[in-house]
N, C-alpha and C positions, 0 to 999 in steps of 0.2 A: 844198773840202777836207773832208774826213772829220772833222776834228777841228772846224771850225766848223759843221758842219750843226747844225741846233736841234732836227730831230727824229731820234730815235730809234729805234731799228729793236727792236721789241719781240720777247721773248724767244718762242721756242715754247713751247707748251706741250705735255705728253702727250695723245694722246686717248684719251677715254673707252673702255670695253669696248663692244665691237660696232660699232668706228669711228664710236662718236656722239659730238659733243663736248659737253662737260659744258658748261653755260649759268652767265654768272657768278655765278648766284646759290645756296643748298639743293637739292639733288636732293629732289623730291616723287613719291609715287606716286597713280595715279588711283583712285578710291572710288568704286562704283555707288552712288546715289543712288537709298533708296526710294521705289514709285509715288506719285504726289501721291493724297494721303488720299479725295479726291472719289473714285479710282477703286476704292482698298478698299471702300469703304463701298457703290459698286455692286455691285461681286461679292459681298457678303454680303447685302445685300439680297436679289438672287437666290436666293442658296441657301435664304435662308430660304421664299421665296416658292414654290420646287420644293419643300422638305416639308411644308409646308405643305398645298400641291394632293394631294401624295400619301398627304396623312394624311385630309381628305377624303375621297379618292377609297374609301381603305380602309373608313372609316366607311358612306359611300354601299353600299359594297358587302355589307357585313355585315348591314344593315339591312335590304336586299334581299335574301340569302338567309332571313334572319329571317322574314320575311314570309311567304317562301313556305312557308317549314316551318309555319310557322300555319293558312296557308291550306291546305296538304295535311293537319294534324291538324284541322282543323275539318270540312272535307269526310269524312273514315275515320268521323269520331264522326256528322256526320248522316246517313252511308250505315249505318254501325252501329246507330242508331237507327231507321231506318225498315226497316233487315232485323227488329230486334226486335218493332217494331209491329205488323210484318206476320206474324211466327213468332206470339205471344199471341193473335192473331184468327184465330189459321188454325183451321180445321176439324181439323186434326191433335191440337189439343191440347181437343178436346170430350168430356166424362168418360162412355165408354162403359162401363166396369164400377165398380163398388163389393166388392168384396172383403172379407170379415171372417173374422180369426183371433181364435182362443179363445171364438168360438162358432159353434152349430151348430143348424141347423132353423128354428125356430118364433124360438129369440132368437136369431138371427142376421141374420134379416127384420127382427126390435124393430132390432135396433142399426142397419142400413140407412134406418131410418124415422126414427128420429129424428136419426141425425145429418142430415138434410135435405139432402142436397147432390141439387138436381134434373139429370137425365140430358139431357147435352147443353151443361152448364155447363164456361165452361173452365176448365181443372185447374190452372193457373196463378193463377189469382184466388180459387179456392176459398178459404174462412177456414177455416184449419185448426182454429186455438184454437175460435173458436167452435163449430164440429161437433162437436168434443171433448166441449166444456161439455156441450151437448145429450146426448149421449149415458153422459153421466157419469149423467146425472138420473135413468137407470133404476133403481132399487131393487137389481137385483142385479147391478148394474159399479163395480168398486170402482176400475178407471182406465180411460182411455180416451186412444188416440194415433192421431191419422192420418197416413199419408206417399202423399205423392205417386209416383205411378210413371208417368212419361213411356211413351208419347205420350200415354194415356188413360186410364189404370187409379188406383181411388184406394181407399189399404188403409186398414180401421177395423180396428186390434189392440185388446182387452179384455183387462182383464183383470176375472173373476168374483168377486163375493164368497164365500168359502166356510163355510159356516152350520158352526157348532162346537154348537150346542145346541139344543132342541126345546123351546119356551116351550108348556106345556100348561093352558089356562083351564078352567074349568069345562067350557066346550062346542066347546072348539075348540086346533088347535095350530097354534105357527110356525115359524119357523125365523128365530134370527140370529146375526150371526156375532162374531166376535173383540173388532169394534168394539161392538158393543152396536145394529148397525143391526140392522132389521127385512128381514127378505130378502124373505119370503116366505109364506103361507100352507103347511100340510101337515106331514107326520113324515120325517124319514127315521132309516132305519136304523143304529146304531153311533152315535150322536151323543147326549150327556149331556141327558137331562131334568130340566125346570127343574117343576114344579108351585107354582104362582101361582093359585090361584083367585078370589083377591079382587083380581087386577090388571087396573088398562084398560090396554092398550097402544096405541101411537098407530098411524096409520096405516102402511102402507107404505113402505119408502125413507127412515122419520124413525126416531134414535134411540130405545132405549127408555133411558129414567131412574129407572126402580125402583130403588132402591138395591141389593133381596134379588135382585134379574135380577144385576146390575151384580157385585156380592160372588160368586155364581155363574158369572159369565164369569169373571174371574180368578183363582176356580181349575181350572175345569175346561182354562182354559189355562197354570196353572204349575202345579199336579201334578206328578209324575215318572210317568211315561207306565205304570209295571206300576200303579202306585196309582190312576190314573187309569182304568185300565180295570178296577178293582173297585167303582167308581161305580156304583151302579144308578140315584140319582134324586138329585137336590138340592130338598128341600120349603123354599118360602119364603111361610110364611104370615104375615099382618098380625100385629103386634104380637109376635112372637116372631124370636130370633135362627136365621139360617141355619143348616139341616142336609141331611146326607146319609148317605142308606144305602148302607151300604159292605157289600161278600161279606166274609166271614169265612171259611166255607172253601163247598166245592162237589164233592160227592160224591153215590154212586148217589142217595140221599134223596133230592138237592136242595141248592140252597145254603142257607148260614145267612147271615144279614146281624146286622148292630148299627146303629144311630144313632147318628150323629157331631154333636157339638154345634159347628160350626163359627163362629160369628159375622159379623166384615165382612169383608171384603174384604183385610185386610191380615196380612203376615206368613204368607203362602199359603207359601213356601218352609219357612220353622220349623214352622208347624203340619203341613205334611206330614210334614216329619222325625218329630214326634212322635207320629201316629197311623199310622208303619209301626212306632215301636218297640211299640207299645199291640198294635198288630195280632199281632206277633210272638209275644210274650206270650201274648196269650188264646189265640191257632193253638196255642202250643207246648204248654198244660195244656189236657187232651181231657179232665177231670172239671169244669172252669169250665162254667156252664149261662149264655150271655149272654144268657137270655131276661128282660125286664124291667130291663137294665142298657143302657147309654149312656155313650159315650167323649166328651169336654168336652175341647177343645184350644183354648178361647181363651184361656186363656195358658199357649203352648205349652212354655213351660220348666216346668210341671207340670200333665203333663193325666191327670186321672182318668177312672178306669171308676165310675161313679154310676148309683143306680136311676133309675131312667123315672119324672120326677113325676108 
C-alpha cells in the first residue's frame, strides 16, 4: 500500500539554466591559475640575456667603426706628411732670385750680401729674422723685412735712412740722420749744417753723442718748416752754448743774417715761436742795422736782441 511504504518518492526539482542541474552544494566559478613561478622567472631571464647580447653587439660595433675612422685619419696625416716632405726638398722650392725694394745699384748688391741667403737654398727653411738682422747692420738701413715668394723668389724690402744734416769737422763732412746715426761720409745739398770742429765722431752705423750734434738734430727737426729753411748753419763749438745763423732778409745785395743764441735741445717749439716774433720785428724796421747784434731765445718767453760779446 501506498500509505505504508517507507520510502518516499522525492520531490522534483527545477533544473538549472542551460538544462544543467545544479549540484547540492554553492555554485562556484572556475579561476585560471597563474604560471608556476619557475616558468616566469625563465622568460625573464631570457629577455634579459637578448639585451644584453644586443647591447654588446652594438658596443662591438661602435668600436669597430671607431677604429676604422682612426685608422683612415692616421693614414690622410702620414700620406699628408710625406707629400709635405717631399714638396720642402723638392727642387721647386730652391731660391733662385733675391729681389730688393727701396734700393737700387751698388746698395742693392750690399743689401743682397749681407742678408746671406746662399743661391740654391730652400725658401722654405730660409731664416727670415735672422737675414733681416744682417741686413739691418748696414749704416744706411734704418729697417729691414723679407718675404718669401713661392716657388723661388725671396724679397729684401728696406727701408733707408734719411740723413737731415751735414756734420762738417774741420777737414771733413757727414751726413746723419733724425736719429742722431752716422749715415755716412760726404755733403748733400739742402740739408742743415752742423759745424763742430773740435768733435770726434764715431765710426759709421754708431750713434753720434755730442750733446751740441744732439741739441742741433731736434731742431733742425721741430722748426716750422718756413723757419727752418732760413737756417743757414747751426755752430756748436766746445764750451759755448748752440747757435744758428738765421737769413734775415735776402735781396739783390745778398742776404743778411743774425746769430741766434739757441742753447739745448729743449723747448725747440717755444723758442721757435719766439725767434719768428724777433724775426718779424727787426724785417719790419729797415733803419735797425743788425750788424754786431744777436737774437738770445734761451728763455723763450723773453728773448732779446743783444750785442755780439
Amino acid at each position: 500500500m501506498s500509505g505504508s511504504r517507507s520510502s518516499t518518492t522525492a520531490r522534483s526539482r527545477p533544473s538549472a539554466p542551460g538544462g544543467r542541474e545544479k549540484s547540492g552544494g554553492p555554485s562556484r566559478r572556475r579561476s585560471r591559475r597563474p604560471p608556476p613561478a619557475s616558468s616566469r622567472s625563465g622568460a625573464s631571464a631570457l629577455g634579459m640575456h637578448e639585451r644584453f647580447r644586443d647591447r654588446r653587439r652594438a658596443v662591438r660595433d661602435a668600436g669597430l667603426r671607431r677604429r676604422r675612422r682612426l685608422a683612415g685619419s692616421a693614414t690622410a696625416l702620414v700620406a699628408l706628411a710625406a707629400l709635405a716632405i717631399g714638396l720642402t726638398h723638392s727642387p721647386l722650392f730652391r731660391v733662385a732670385e733675391v729681389t730688393v725694394a727701396g734700393a737700387e745699384g751698388e746698395r742693392a748688391a750690399e743689401v743682397v750680401a749681407a742678408a746671406g741667403v746662399d743661391p740654391g737654398a730652400n725658401l722654405l727653411f730660409v731664416d727670415l729674422m735672422a737675414a733681416a738682422a744682417r741686413v739691418r747692420r748696414l749704416p744706411w738701413v734704418a729697417d729691414a723685412r723679407l718675404t718669401r715668394v713661392p716657388p723661388a723668389t725671396l724679397e729684401v724690402s728696406v727701408t733707408l735712412r734719411e740723413p737731415v744734416v751735414v756734420v762738417r769737422l774741420a777737414d771733413s763732412s757727414w751726413l746723419v740722420d733724425a736719429q742722431g746715426m752716422l749715415v755716412g761720409g760726404g755733403a748733400r745739398d739742402g740739408l742743415a749744417r752742423v759745424d763742430v770742429p773740435d768733435t770726434v765722431l764715431p765710426s759709421v752705423g754708431q750713434p753720434v753723442d755730442e750733446p751740441l750734434v744732439r741739441a742741433a738734430l731736434a731742431y733742425a727737426a721741430g722748426l716750422p718748416d718756413a723757419l727752418r729753411a732760413r737756417v743757414q748753419r747751426y755752430e756748436a763749438r766746445a764750451g759755448q752754448p748752440l747757435r744758428a745763423v738765421v737769413t734775415v732778409t735776402a735781396d739783390e745785395d745778398g742776404p743778411t743774417s743774425i746769430p741766434v743764441v739757441l742753447g739745448g735741445g729743449d723747448d725747440v717749439a717755444a723758442k721757435g715761436r719766439a725767434l719768428e716774433l724777433i724775426l718779424e720785428r727787426v724785417t719790419a724796421d729797415e733803419n735797425l742795422d743788425t750788424e754786431g747784434f744777436e737774437i738770445d731765445v734761451r728763455a723763450p718767453e723773453n728773448p732779446v736782441l743783444t750785442p755780439v760779446p
